[in-house]
N, C-alpha and C positions, 0 to 999 in steps of 0.2 A: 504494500500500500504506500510505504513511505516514498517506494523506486517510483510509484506509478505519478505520485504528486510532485515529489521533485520534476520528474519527466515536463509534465504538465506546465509547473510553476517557470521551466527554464523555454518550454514553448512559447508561453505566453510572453515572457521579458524579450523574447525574443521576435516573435511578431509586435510588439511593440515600439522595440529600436528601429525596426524595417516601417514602420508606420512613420514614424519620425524622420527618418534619415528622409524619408520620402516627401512629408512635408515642408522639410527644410531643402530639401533640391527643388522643389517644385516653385518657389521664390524667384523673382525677375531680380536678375540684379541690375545696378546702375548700367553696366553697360549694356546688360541686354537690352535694356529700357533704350537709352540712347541710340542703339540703333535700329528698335522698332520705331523710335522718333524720327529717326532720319527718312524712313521710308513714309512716315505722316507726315512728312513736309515735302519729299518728293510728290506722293499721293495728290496730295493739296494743290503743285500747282500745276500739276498735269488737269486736275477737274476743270482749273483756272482755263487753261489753253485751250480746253477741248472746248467752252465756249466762245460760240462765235460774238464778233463785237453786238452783233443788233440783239444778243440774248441778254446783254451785264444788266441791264433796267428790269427782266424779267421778273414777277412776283407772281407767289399761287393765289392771293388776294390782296388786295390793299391795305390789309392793317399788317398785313407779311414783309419780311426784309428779301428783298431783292436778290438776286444771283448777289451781283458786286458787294450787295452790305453783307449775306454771310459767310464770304470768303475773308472781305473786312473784319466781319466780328470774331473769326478766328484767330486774325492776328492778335486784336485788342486783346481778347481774352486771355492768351498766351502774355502779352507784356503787363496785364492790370492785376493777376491773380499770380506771375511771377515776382514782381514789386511787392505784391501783399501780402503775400505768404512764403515764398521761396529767398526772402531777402536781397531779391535782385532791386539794382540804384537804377537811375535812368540810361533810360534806352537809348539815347542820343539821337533817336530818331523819329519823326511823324509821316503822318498823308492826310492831304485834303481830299476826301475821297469825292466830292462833289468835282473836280476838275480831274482825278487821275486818268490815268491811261488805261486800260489792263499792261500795258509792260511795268507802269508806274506798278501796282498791284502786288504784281509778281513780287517786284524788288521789297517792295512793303511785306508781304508774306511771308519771304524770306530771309528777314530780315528777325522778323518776331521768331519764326522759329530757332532761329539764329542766337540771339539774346534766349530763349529759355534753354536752349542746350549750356549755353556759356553762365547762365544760375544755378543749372539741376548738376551741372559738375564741378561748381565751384562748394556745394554744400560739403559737409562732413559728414560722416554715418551719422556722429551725433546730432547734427542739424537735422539729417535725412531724418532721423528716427522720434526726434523731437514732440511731444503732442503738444499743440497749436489749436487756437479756436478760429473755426472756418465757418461763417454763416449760421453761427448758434451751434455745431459742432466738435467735439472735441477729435483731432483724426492726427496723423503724422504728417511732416510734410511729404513723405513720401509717398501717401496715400492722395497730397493736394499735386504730387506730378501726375497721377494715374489719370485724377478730374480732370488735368488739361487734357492728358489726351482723349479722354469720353468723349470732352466736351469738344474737341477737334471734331470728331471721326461724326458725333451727334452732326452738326451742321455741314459737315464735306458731306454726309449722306442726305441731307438735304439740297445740298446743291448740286449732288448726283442727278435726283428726281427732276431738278429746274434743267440739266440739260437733255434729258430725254424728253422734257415738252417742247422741248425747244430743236429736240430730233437730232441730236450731238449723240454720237454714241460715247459713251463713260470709258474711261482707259479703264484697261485690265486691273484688279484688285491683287496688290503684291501683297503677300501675308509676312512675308521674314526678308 
């Protein structure tokens, strides 16, 4: 009886290390993160490209943002919620987006993503790991890099939908 519990007792310690080792490998680390970012700001402005000029004004309604604003409010989002919670200073950069280009855009785009890559690697694990209150939330900062990319991928997939009404076919979706 005694063999058959030890047996047991050393099973179990032991699917529980392989549960563990597994949940701790299964963690994004920064650089994975950083260059699944790189591919959400390629992403981003290929969607940019693939619409054509007479589409950037397009809206699904009128109290809705434009092609142009939520390709814009990705950038903003990425430099406003990196300054607030990722410790990033100023961006050194703007856009009037009532007069830009789309090439102006792009540069603007890429620029935001640009500045949150050069904050989410300048943190420290302890910065990274830090809890931080987000919008009435108590979360890490490294849980507020995750929300920028949601919150990217949320409106790039919106402004997927504005160019298939607009009959642009979507570039191919690169996952890694």
């Amino acid at each position: 009886m005694k063999k058959a519990l030890k047996f047991l007792s050393s099973g179990l310690l032991m699917a529980f290390i392989m549960m563990a080792s597994t949940a701790v490998s299964a963690q994004t680390t920064k650089d994975e993160f950083l260059s699944k970012w790189q591919n959400s700001k390629q992403f981003t402005l290929d969607v940019l490209d693939k619409m054509p000029d007479s589409g950037m004004e397009y809206k699904t309604d009128p109290a809705a943002m434009s092609f142009k604003e939520q390709i814009h409010h990705i950038g903003n989002a990425i430099v406003g919620i990196s300054q607030g919670f990722l410790k990033g200073g100023d961006p050194g950069f703007t856009i009037d987006l009532t007069s830009a280009s789309k090439a102006d855009l792009a540069s603007y785009i890429a620029k935001c993503y640009d500045y949150g890559t050069t904050t989410m690697k300048a943190l420290s694990d302890a910065d990274a790991g830090e809890s931080i209150e987000v919008f009435g939330t108590n979360v890490t900062r490294r849980q507020v890099m995750a929300l920028i990319m949601d919150h990217s991928t949320h409106h790039r997939g919106s402004a997927i939908a504005y160019l298939r009404v607009e009959g642009a076919e979507p570039p191919a979706f690169v996952g890694f």
